[in-house]
Every structure is written in C-alpha cells, then in structure tokens.
BAVEXFI-29883 format. One record per atom (N, C-alpha, C): residue in three letters; x negated, y negated, z negated. Coordinates in steps of 0.05 Angstrom, whole numbers, padded with zeros to 5 digits, always signed. Layout:
N
ALAXYZ;...
//
This chain:
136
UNK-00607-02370+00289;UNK-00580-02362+00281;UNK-00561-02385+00287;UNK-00538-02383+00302;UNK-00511-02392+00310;UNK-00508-02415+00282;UNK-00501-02440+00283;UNK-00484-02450+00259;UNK-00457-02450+00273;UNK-00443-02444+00238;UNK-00419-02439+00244;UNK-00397-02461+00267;UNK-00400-02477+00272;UNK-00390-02491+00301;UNK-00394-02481+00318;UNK-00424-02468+00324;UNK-00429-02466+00355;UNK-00416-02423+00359;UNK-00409-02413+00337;UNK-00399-02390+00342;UNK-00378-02386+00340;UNK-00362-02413+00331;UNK-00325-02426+00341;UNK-00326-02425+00364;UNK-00342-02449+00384;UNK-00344-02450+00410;UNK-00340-02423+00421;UNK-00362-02405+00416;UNK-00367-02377+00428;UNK-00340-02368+00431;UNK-00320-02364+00405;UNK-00305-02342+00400;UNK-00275-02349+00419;UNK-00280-02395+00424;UNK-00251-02404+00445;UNK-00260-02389+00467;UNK-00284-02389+00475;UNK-00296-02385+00505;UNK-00288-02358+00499;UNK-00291-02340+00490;UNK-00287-02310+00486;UNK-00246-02305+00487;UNK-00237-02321+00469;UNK-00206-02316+00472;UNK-00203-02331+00492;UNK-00204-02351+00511;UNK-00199-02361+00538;UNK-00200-02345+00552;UNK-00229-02326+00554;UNK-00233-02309+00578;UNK-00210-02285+00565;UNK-00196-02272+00546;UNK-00184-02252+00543;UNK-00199-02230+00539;UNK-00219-02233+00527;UNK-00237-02212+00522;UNK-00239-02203+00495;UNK-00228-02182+00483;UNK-00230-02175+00458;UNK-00251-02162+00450;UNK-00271-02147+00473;UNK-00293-02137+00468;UNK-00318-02156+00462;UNK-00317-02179+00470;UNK-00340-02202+00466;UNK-00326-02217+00441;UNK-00295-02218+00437;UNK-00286-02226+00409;UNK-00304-02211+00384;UNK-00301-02195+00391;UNK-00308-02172+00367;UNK-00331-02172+00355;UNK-00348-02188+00383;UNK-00379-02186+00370;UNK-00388-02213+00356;UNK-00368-02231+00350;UNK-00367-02251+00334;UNK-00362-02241+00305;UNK-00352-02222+00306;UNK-00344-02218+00271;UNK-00364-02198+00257;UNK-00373-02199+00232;UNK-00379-02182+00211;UNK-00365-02152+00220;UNK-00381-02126+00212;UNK-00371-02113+00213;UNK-00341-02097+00188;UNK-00341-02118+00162;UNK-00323-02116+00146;UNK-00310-02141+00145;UNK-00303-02156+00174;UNK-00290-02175+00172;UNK-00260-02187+00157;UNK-00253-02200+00156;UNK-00218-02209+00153;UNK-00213-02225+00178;UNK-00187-02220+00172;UNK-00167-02244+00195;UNK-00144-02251+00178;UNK-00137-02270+00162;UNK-00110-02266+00154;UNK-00090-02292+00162;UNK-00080-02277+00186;UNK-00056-02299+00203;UNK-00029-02307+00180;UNK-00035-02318+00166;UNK-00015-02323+00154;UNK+00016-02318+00155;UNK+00026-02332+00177;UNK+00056-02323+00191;UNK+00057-02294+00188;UNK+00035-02271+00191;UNK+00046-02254+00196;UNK+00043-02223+00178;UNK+00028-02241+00153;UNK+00028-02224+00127;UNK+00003-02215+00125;UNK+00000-02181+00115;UNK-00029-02175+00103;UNK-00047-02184+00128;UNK-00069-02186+00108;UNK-00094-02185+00125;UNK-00107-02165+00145;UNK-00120-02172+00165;UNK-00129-02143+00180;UNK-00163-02136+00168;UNK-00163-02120+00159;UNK-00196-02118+00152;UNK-00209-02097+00169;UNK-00241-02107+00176;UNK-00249-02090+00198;UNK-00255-02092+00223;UNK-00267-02083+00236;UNK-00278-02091+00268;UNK-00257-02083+00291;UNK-00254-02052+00275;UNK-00233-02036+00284;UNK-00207-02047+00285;UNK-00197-02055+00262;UNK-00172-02067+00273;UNK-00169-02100+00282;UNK-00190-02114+00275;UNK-00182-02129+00295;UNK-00184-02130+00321;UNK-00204-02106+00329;UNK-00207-02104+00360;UNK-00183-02089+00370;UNK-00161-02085+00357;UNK-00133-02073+00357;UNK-00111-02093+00365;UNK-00123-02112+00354;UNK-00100-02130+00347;UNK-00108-02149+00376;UNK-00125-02153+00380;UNK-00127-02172+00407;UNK-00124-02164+00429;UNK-00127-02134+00432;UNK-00125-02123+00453;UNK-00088-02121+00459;UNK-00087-02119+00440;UNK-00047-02117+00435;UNK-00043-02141+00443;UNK-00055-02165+00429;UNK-00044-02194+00436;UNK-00047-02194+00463;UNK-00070-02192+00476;UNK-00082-02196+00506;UNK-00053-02185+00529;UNK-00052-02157+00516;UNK-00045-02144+00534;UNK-00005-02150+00536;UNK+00003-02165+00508;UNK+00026-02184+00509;UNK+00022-02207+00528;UNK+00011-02229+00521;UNK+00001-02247+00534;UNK-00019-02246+00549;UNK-00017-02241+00575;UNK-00032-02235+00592;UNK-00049-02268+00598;UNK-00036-02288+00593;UNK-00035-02320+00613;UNK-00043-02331+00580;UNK-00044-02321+00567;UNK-00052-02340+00539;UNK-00074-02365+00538;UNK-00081-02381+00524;UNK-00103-02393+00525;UNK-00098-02413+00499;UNK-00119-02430+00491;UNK-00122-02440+00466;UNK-00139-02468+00482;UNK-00134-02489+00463;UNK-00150-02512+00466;UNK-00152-02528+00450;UNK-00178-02533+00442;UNK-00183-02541+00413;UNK-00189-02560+00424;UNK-00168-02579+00396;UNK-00164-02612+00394;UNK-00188-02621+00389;UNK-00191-02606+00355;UNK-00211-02624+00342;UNK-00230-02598+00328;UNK-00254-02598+00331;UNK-00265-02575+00315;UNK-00287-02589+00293;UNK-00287-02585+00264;UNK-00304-02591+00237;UNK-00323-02566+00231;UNK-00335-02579+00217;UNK-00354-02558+00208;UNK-00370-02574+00178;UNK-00365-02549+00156;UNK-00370-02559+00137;UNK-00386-02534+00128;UNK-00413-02535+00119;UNK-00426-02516+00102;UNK-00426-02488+00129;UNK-00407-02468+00119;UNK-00406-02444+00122;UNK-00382-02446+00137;UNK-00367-02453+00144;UNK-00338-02458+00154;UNK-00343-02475+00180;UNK-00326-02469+00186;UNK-00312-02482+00228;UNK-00289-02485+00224;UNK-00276-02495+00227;UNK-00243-02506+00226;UNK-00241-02513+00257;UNK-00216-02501+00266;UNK-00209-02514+00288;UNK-00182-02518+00288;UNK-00165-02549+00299;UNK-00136-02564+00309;UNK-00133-02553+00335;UNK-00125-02532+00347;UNK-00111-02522+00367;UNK-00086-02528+00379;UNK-00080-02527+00406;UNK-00055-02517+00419;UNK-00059-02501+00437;UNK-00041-02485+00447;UNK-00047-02454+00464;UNK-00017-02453+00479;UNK-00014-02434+00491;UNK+00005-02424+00509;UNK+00009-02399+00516;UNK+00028-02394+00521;UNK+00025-02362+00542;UNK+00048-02360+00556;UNK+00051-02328+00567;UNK+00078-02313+00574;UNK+00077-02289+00556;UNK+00108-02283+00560;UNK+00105-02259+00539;UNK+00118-02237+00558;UNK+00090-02220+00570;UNK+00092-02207+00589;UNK+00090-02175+00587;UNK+00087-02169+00556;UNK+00087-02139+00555;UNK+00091-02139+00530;UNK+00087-02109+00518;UNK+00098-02103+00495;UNK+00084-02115+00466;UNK+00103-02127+00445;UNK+00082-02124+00414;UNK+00096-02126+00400;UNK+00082-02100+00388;UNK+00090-02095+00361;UNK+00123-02080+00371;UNK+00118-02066+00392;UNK+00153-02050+00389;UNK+00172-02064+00403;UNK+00161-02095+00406;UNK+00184-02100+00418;UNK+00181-02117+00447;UNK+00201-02100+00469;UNK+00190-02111+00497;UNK+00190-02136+00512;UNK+00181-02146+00528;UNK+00166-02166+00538;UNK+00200-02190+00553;UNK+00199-02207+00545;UNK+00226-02223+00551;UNK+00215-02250+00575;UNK+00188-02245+00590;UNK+00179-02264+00607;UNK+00177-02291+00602;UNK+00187-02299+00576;UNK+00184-02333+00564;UNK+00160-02333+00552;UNK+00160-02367+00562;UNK+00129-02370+00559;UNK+00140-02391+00519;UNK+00109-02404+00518;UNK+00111-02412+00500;UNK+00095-02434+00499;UNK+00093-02465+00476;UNK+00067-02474+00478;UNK+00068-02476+00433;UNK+00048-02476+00427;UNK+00052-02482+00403;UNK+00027-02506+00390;UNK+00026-02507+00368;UNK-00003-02517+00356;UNK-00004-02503+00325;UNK-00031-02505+00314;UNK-00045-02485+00290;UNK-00072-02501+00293;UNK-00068-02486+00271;UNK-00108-02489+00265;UNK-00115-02463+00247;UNK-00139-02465+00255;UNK-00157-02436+00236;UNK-00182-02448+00229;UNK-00179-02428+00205;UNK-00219-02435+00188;UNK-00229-02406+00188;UNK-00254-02408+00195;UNK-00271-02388+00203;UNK-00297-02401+00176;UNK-00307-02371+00163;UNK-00324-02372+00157;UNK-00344-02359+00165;UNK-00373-02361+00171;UNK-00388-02348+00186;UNK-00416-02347+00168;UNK-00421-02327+00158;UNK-00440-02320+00139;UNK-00463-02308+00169;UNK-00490-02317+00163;UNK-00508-02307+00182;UNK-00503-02298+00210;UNK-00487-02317+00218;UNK-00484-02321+00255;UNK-00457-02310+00257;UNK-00443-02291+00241;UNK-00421-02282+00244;UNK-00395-02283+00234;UNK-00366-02283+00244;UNK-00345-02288+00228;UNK-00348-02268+00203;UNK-00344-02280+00179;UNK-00339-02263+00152;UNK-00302-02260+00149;UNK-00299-02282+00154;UNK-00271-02289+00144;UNK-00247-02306+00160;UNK-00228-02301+00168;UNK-00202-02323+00196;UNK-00184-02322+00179;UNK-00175-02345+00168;UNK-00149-02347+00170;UNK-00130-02369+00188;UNK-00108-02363+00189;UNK-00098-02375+00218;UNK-00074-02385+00201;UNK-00057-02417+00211;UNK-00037-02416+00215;UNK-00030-02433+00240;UNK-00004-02412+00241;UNK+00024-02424+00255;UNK+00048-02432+00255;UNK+00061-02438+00263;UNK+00092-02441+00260;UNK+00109-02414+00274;UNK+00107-02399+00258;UNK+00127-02374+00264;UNK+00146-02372+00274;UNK+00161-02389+00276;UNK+00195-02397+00280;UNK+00198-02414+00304;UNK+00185-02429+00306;UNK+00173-02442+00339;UNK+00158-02425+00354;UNK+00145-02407+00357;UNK+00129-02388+00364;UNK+00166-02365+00378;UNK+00161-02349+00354;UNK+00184-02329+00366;UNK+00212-02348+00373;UNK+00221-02364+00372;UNK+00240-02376+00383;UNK+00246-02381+00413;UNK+00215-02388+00413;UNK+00199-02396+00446;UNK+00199-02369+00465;UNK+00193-02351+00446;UNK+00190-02325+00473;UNK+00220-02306+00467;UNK+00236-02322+00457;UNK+00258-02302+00439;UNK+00262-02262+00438;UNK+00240-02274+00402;UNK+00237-02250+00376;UNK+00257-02258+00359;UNK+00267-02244+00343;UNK+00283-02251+00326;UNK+00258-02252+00306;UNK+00263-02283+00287;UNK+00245-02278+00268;UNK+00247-02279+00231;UNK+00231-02262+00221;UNK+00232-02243+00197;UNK+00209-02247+00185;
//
C-alpha cells in the first residue's frame, strides 16, 4: 500500500497530465475536497470527477509544481505554484484568454492508499483578478 507521499506524487503526475479519470482513482469512493476559497465541500467520486473535468476543460494549459511536499502520519501536505489560461467555460462564466500564476498548498489525507479527505487553499482574489472574474 501507497504511503501517503508517494500517492501526492501520483495525484501531481495525474493533475499535470490533465487527467481526471486517473485523478479519481486516487480518492476514496466517499471522498471530500474542501477548496476553501470556494465554499461547501464536494463529497464523492462523482462529483469530484465533475469538478476536474470542468477545471481541465477551463484550463486547458494548467499545471502545478510542488515546492515542498511533508508527510506526517496519514497526511501529505503539499507548497505549490501552478498556472494556466482561462480558455473555456466555468461555472457559467465564459473564457477571457488570461492566463494566471498563483501559489497554495493542500493536505490530503489518505487512509489505506487512498485520498479520504483535500482541503485546498488559495488566494481567491489573486486568482480571479488574474483571469478577470469578478470576485464574490
């Protein structure tokens, strides 16, 4: 079985390549994600395989690169920075071609090889400013 570090690794290599179908098979099937910036939690396989495919298909050029990654017990923590374009639709609202760079970090807990639990933050306001969202 995976310790929780080496199925962080898995899941950059998995959001680098833009693959939300090999994302997916990182998580529990009653997983969480809760992105902070952007309110409730998503619970489920189902919607988070919703939600990346949406992200993906916004940010086509996205990518992530982890600074610094920890690992404590049950937990993976990773110091990120990422990028993109904002090349198609999310969440309703259409695609304005600005790119972006930001930084975050997320903790992942991974109960028997798999994510149980993500929470993410970012800077919301640097984020939608960068691809101009109005932000709420």
């Amino acid at each position: 079985m995976k310790l929780p570090k080496e199925v962080l690794h898995d899941w950059v290599a998995a959001y680098n390549a833009r693959d939300p179908y090999a994302l997916i098979e990182l998580y529990h099937d009653d997983a969480i994600n809760h992105q902070v910036a952007f309110g409730a939690p998503l619970q489920g396989r189902e919607a988070l395989l919703e939600s990346f495919i949406a992200f993906f298909n916004a940010f086509p050029d996205n990518y992530t690169h982890p600074e610094n990654i920890f690992e404590d017990g049950e937990w993976a923590i990773v110091e990120w920075s990422g990028g993109g374009t904002f090349l198609g639709e999310l969440g309703g609202n259409p695609p304005t071609g600005k790119s972006f760079t930001l930084r975050g970090c997320g903790f992942f807990q991974v109960i028997d090889g798999k994510i149980r639990f993500q929470r993410g933050y970012i800077d919301k306001y640097t984020w939608f400013t960068q691809i101009g969202l109005p932000v709420s």
